[in-house]
C-alpha positions in Angstrom: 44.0 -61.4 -68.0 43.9 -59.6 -64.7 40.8 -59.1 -63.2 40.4 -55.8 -60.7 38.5 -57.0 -57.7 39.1 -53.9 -55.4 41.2 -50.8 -56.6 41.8 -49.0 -53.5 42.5 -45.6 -53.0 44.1 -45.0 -56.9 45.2 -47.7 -59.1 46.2 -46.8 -62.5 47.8 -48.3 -65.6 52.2 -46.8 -65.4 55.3 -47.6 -67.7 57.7 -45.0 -68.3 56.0 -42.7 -69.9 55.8 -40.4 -72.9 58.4 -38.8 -74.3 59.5 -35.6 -76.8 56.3 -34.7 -76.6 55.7 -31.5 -74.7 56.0 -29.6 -77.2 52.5 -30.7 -78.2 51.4 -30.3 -75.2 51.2 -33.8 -73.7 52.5 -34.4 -70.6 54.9 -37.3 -69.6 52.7 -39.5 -67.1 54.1 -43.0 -66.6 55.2 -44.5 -63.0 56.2 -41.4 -60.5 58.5 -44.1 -58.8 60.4 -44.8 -62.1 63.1 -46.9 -60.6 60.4 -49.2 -58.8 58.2 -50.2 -61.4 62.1 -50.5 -63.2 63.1 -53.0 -60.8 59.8 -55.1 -60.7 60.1 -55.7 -64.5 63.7 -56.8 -64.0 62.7 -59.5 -61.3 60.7 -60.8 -64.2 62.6 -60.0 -67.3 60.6 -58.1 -68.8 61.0 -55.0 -71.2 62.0 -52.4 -69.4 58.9 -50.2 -70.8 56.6 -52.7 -69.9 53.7 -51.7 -68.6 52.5 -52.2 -64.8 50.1 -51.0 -62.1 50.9 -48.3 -59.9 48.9 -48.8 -56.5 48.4 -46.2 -54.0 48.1 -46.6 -50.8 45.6 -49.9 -51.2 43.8 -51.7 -49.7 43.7 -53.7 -53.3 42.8 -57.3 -54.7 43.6 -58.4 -58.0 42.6 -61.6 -59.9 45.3 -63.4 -61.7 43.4 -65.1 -65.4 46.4 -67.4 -66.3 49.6 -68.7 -64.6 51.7 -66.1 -64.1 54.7 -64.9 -62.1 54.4 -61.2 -60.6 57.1 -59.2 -58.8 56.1 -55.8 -56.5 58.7 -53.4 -56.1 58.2 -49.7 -53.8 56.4 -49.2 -50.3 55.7 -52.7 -49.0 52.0 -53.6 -48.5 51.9 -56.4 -46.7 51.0 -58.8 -49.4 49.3 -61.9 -49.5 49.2 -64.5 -52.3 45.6 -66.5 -51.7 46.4 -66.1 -48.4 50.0 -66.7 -48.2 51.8 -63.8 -47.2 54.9 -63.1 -50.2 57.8 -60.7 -50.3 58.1 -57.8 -51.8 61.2 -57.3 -54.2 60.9 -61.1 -55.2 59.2 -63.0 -57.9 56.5 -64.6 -57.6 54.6 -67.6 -59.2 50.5 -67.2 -59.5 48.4 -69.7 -60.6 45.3 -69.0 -62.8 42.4 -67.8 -60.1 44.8 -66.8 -57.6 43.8 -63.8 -55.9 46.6 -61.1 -54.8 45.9 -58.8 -52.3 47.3 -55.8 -50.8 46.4 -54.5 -47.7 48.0 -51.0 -47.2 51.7 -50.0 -46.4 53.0 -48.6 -43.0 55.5 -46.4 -44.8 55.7 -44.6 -48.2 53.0 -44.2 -50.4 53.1 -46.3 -53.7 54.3 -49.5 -54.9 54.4 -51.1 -58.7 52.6 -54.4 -59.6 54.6 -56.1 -62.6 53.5 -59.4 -64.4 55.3 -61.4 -66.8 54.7 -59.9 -70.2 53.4 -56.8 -69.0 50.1 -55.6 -69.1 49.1 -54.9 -72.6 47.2 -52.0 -72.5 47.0 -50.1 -76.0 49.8 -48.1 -76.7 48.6 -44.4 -76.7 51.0 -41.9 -78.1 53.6 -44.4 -78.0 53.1 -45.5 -74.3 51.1 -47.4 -72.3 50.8 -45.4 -69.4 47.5 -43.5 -67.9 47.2 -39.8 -68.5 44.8 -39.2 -65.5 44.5 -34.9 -65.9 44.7 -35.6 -70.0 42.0 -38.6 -69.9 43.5 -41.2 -72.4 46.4 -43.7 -71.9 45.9 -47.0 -69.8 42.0 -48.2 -69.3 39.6 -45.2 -70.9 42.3 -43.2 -69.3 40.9 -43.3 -65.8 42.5 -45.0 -62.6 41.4 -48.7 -62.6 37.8 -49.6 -60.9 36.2 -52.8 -60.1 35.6 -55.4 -62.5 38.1 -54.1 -65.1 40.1 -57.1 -66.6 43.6 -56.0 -68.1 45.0 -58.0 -70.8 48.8 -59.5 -70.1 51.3 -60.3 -72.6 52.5 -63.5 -73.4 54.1 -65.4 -70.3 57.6 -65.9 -70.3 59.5 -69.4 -69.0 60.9 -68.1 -65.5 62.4 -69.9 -62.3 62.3 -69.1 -58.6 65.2 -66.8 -58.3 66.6 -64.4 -56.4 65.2 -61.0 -55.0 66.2 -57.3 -54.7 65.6 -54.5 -52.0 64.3 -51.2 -52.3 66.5 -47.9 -51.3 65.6 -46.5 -47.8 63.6 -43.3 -48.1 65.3 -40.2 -46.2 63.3 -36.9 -46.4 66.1 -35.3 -47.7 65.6 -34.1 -51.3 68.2 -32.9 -53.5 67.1 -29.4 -55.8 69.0 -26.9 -58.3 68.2 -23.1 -57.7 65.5 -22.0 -60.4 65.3 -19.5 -63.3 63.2 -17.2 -61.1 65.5 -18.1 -57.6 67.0 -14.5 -57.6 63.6 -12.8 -57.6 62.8 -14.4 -54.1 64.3 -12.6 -50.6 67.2 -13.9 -48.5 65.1 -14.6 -46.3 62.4 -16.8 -48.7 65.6 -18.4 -49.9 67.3 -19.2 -46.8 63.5 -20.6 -45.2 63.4 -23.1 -48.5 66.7 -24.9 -48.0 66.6 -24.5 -44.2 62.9 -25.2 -42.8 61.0 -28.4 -43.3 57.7 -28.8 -45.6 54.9 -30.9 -45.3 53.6 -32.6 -47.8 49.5 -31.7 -48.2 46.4 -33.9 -48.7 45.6 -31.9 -51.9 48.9 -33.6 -53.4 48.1 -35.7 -56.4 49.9 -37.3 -59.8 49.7 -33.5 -61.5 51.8 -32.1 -58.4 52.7 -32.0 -54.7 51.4 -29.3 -52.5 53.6 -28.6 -49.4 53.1 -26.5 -46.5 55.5 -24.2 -44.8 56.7 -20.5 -44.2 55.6 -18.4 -47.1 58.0 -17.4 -50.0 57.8 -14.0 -50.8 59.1 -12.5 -53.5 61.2 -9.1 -53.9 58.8 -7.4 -56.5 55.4 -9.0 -57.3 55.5 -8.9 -61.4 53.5 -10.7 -63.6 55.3 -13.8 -65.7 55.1 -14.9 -69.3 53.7 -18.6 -69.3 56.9 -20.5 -69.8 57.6 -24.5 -70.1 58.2 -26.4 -67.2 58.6 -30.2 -66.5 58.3 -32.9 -63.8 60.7 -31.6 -60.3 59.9 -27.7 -60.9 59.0 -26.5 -57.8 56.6 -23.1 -58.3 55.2 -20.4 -55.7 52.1 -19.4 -57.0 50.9 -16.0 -54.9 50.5 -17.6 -51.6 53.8 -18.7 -51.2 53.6 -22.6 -50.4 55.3 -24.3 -52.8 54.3 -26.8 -55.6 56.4 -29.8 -57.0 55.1 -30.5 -60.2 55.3 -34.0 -61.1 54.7 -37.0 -63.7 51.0 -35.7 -64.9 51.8 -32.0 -64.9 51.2 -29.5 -67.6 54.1 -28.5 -69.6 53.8 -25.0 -69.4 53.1 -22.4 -66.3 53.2 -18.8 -65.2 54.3 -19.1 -61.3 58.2 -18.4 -60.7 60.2 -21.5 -60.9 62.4 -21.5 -57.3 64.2 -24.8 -57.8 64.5 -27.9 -59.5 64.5 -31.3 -57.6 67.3 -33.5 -59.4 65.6 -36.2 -61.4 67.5 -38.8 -59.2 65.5 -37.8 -56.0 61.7 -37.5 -57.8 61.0 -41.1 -56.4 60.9 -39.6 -53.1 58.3 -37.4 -53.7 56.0 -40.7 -55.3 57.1 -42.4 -51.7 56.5 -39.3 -49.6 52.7 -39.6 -48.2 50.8 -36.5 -46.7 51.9 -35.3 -43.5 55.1 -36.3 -44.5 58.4 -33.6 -44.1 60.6 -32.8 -46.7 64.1 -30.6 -46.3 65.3 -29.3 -49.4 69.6 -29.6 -50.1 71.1 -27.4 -52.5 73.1 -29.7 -55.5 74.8 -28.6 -58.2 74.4 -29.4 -62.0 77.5 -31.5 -62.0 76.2 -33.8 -59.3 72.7 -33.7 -60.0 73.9 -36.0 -63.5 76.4 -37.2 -61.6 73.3 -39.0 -59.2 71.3 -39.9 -62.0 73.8 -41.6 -63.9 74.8 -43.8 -61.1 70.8 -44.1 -60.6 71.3 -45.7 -63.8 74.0 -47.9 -63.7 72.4 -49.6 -60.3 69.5 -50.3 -62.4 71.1 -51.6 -65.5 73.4 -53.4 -62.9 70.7 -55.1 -61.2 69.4 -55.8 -64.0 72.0 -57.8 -65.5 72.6 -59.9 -62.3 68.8 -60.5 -62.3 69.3 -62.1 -65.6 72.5 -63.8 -65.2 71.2 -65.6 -62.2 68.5 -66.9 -63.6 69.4 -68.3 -67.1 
């Protein structure tokens, strides 16, 4: 069991998500730092789809119901083990009563809390992870409060071993031109690859508001709602931009500009308001290209993970 003693800002109940399912309607949810919460259940072997906590921002305190080793992976928060302060990117041994807390991170926005065995929320729609704008998913499908106590699977037989790193954020985010690029002006197309955005306050899980020169459009018409999916940046009427991301709806009327390349999307979860962003054009061929190497890092970290410690 882990208890929630303080929940900061947002705490909620990730895996990886839902998927084949917008069709119906449901959206994807799951960790908007995917390769984080990836690498935190590799320090600890777990199932990649295991379930974790995604914490924003903090300041949180968790309470730790059985021995248990836990690995944090994402912005670094200063944590402290009953006192002690421990690394992120490593794993971590807890003992029943032990009391985790993370004070708050300098830089980026979110990291990912993984214990062995995951936590064993019930599986909702096939997945674990919180729905926050659909309400189910995780606990009651709401970000975690105090006193909630998460049940864990069951512990696995680990050893001290070694650690991994995550990537170095850049602000530079990697994007496809949208179905609807065409319809904007040179001049709103040549202001979204060259200016810089700021991220906004009103920013949340659904999508991330930015702030910048308006993009206007060559002939205001009316669109047909149309499906869309996490990375689709939209211009609704007054021209700032929105990135839709892991809890948006799958369809929408506003013109789709660009695509950000699924390889880059942990940026935005790391990207914190006030924050700049420069778009770079990509093409389709490298957009892949970039996730599949995403992947093979992962898989190869992984492994090593493993391999080290059998």
């Amino acid at each position: 069991m882990l208890e929630i003693l303080r929940p900061g800002v947002q705490t909620s109940v990730q895996d990886r998500g839902r998927r084949g399912l917008r069709h119906l309607g449901i959206a994807q949810a799951g960790a908007l730092d995917m390769p984080a919460l990836y690498r935190a259940n590799s320090l600890l072997g777990n199932d990649p789809d295991a379930a974790g906590l995604e914490i924003t921002l903090g300041p949180v305190s968790v309470r730790f119901g059985r021995d248990a080793w836990l690995a944090l992976s994402g912005a670094h928060f200063h944590p402290e083990l009953n006192g002690r302060p421990i690394h992120t990117g490593q794993r971590v041994f807890a003992q029943a009563g032990h009391t985790l807390t993370l004070s708050g991170c300098q830089y980026g926005m979110r990291t990912y809390l993984a214990v062995d065995g995951g936590i064993d929320a019930p599986l909702t729609l096939g997945a674990r992870a919180t729905d926050l704008q659909g309400g189910f998913g995780g606990v009651h499908g709401r970000a975690l409060e105090a006193g909630d106590r998460l049940p864990l699977g069951a512990p696995r037989a680990l050893r001290d071993g070694p650690g991994c790193r995550s990537p170095d954020w850049t602000p530079y985010v990697r994007a496809l031109p949208g179905p609807d690029y065409a319809s904007f002006s040179p001049s709103a197309q040549a202001a979204f690859w060259q200016r810089q955005w700021t991220v906004t306050p009103s920013s949340n899980r659904m999508g991330m508001r930015l702030r910048g020169t308006p993009l206007v459009r060559r002939h205001n018409m009316d669109l047909l709602s149309h499906a869309v999916f996490p990375g689709v940046v939209q211009a609704p009427p007054d021209g700032q931009p929105i990135i839709l991301l892991a809890d948006a709806q799958t369809t929408g009327g506003y013109p789709c500009l660009a695509t950000v390349i699924q390889a880059d999307l942990w940026k935005l979860a790391q990207a914190r308001p006030g924050a700049h962003l420069h778009f770079v054009p990509c093409s389709a061929e490298d957009a892949r290209a970039a996730l599949a190497r995403q992947v093979r890092e992962g898989q190869r970290l992984r492994h090593a993970l493993r391999t080290l410690t059998e």
